[in-house]
PyMOL commands that place a pseudoatom at each C-alpha (Angstrom):
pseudoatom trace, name=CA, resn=UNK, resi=1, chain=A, elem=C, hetatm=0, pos=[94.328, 100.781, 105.400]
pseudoatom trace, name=CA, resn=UNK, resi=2, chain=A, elem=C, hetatm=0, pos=[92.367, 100.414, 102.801]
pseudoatom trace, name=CA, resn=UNK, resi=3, chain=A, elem=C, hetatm=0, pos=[92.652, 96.190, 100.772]
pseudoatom trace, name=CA, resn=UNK, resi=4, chain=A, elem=C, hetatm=0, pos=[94.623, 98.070, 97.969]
pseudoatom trace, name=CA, resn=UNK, resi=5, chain=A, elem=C, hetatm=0, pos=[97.363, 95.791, 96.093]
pseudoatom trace, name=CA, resn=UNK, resi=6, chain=A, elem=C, hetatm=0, pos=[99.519, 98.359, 95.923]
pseudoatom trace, name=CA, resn=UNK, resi=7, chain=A, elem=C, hetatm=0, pos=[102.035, 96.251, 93.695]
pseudoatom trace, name=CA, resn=UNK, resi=8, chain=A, elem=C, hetatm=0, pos=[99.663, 97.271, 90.608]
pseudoatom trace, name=CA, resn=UNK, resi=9, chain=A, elem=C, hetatm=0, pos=[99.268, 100.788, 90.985]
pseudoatom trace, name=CA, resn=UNK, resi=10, chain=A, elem=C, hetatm=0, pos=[101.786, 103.375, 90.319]
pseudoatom trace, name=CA, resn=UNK, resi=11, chain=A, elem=C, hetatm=0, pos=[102.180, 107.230, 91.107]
pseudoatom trace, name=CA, resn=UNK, resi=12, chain=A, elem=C, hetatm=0, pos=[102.253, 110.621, 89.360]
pseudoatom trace, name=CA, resn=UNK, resi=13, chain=A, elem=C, hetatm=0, pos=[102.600, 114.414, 90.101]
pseudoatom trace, name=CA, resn=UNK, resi=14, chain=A, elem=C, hetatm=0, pos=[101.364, 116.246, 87.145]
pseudoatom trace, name=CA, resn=UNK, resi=15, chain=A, elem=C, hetatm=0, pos=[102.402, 120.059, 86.585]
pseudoatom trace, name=CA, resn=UNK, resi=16, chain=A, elem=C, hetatm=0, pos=[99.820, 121.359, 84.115]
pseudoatom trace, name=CA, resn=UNK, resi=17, chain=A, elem=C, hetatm=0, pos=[100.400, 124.597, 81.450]
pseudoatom trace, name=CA, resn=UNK, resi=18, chain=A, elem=C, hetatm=0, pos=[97.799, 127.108, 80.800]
pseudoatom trace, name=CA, resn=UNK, resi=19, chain=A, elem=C, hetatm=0, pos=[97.065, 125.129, 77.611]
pseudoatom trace, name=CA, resn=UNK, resi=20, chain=A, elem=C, hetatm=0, pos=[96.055, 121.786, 80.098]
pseudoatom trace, name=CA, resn=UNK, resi=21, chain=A, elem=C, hetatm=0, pos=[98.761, 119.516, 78.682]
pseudoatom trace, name=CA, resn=UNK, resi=22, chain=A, elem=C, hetatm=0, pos=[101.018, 117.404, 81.413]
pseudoatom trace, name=CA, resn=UNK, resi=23, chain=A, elem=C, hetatm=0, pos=[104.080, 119.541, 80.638]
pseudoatom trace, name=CA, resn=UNK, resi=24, chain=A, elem=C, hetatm=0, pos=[105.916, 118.328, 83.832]
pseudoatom trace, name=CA, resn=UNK, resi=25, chain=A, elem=C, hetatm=0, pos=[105.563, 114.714, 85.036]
pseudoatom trace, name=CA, resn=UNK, resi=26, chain=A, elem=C, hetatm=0, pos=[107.347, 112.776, 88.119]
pseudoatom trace, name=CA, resn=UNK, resi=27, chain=A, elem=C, hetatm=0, pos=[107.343, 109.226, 89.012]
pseudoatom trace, name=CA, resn=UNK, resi=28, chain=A, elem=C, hetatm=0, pos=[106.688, 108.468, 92.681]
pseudoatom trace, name=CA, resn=UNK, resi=29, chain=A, elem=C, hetatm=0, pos=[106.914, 105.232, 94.536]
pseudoatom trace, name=CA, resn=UNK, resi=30, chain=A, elem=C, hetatm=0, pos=[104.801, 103.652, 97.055]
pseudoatom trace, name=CA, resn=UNK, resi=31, chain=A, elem=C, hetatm=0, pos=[107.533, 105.132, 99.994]
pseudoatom trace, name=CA, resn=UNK, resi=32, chain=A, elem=C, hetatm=0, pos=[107.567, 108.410, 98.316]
pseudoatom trace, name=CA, resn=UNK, resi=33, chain=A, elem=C, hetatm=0, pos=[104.158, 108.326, 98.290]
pseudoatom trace, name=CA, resn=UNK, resi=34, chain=A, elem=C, hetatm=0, pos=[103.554, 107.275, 102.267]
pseudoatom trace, name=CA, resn=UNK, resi=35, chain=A, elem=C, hetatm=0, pos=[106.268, 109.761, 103.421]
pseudoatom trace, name=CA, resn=UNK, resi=36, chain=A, elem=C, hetatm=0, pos=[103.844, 113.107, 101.376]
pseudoatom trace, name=CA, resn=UNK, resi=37, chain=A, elem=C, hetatm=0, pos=[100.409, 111.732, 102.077]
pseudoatom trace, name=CA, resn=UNK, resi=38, chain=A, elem=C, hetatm=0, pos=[99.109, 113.440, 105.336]
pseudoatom trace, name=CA, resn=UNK, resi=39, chain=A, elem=C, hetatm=0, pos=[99.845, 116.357, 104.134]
pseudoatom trace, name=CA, resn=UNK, resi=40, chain=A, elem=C, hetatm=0, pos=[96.615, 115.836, 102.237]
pseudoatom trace, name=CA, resn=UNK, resi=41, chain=A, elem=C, hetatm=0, pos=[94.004, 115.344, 105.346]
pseudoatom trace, name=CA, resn=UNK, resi=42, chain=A, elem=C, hetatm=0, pos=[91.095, 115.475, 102.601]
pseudoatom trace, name=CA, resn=UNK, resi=43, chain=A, elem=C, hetatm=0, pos=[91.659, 112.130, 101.389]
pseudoatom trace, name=CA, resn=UNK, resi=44, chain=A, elem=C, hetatm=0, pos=[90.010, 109.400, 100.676]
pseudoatom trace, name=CA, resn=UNK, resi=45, chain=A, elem=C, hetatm=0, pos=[92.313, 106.699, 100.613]
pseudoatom trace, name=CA, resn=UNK, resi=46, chain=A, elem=C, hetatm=0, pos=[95.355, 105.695, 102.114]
pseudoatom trace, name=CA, resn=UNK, resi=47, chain=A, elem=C, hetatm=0, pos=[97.693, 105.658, 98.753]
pseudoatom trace, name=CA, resn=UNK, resi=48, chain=A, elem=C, hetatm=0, pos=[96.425, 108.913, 96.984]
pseudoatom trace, name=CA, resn=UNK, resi=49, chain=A, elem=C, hetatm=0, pos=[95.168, 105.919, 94.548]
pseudoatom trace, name=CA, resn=UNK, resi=50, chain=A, elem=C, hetatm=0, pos=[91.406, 106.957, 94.252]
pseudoatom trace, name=CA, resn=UNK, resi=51, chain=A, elem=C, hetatm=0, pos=[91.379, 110.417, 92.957]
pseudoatom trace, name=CA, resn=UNK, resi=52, chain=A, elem=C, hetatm=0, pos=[93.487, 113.059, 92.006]
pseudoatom trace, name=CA, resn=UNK, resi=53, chain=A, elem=C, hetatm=0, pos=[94.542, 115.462, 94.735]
pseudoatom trace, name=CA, resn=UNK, resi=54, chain=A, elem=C, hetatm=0, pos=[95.150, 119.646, 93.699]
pseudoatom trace, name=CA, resn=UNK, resi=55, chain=A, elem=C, hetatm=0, pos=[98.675, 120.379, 94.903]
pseudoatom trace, name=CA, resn=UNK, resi=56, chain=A, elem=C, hetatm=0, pos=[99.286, 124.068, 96.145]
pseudoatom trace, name=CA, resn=UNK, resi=57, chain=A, elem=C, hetatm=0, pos=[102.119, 125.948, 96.530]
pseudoatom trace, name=CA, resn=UNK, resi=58, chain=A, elem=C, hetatm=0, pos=[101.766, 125.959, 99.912]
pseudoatom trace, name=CA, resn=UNK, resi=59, chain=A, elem=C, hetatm=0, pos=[102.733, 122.348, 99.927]
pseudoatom trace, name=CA, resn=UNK, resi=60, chain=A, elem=C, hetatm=0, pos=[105.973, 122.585, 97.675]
pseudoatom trace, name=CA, resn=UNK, resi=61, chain=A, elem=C, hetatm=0, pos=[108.306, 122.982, 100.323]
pseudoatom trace, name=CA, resn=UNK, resi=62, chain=A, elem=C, hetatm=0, pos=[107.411, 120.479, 102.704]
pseudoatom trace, name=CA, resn=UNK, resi=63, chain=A, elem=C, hetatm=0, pos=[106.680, 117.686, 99.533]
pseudoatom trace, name=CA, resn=UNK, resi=64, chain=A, elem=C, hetatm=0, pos=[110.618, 118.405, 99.084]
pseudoatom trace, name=CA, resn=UNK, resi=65, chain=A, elem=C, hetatm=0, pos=[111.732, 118.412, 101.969]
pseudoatom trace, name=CA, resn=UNK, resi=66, chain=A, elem=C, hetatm=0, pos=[109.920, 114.639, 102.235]
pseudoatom trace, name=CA, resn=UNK, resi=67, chain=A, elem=C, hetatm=0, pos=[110.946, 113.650, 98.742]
pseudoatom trace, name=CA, resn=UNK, resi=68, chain=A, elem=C, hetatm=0, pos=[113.893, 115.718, 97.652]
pseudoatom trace, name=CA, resn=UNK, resi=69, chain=A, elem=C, hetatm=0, pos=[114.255, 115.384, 94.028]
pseudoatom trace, name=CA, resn=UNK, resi=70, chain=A, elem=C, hetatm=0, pos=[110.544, 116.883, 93.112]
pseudoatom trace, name=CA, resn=UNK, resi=71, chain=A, elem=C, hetatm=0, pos=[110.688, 120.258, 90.904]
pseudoatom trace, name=CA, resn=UNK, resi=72, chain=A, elem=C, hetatm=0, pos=[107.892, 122.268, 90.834]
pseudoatom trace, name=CA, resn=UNK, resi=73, chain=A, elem=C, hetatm=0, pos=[107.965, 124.652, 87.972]
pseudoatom trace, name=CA, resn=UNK, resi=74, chain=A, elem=C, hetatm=0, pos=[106.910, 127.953, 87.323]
pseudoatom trace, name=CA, resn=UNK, resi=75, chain=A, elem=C, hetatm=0, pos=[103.506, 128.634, 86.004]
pseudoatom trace, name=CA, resn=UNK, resi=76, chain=A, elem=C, hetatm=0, pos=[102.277, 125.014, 86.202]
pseudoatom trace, name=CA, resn=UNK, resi=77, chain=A, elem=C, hetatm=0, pos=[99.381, 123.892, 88.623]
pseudoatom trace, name=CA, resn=UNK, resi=78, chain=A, elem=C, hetatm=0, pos=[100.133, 120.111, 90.037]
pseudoatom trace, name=CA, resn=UNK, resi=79, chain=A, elem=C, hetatm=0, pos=[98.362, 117.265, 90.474]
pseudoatom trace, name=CA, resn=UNK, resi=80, chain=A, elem=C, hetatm=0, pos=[98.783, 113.947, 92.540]
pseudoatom trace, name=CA, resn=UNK, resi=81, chain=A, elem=C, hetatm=0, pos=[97.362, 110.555, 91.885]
pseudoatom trace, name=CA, resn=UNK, resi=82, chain=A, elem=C, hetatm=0, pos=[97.485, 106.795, 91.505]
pseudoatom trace, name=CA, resn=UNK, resi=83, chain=A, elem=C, hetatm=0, pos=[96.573, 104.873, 88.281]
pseudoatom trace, name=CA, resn=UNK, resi=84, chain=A, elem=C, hetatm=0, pos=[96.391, 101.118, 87.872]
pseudoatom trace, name=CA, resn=UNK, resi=85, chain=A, elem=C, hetatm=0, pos=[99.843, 99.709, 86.239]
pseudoatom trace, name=CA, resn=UNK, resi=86, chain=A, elem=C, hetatm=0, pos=[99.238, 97.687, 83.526]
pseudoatom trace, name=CA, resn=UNK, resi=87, chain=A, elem=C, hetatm=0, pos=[100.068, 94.026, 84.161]
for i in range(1, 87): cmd.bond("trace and resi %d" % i, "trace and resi %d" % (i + 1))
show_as sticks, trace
zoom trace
């Protein structure tokens, strides 16, 4: 794993509307993170904390079934990624 300290960074999926404003926006922890991210085998990193990943609908169902309290609404594209927390 990559020498990330993960206590300063913090998680977000990001549905998007047509009009590119975050119109849906989640919280995810460091667990919640671990337990989604190999379903992304693109990566670059080992927290999703480098870039922001595209999230299909192809990977709704099994992002809920590891993390059961995401929504995904209709008509938004989502988004995945770590920022830096400020401390």
């Amino acid at each position: 794993m990559n020498d990330i300290d993960t206590e300063t960074l913090g998680w977000e999926l990001i549905g998007w509307d047509s009009d590119e404003q975050a119109a849906h926006v989640t919280d995810l922890t460091q667990a919640e993170i671990l337990s989604i991210r190999d379903l992304f085998p693109g990566r670059d990193d080992d927290f999703l904390e480098t870039a922001v990943y595209e999230v299909p609908p192809t990977l709704y169902s099994a992002m809920r079934s590891a993390i059961p309290h995401l929504e995904f609404r209709e008509g938004l594209e989502y988004q995945i990624g770590g920022f830096r927390l400020s401390v």
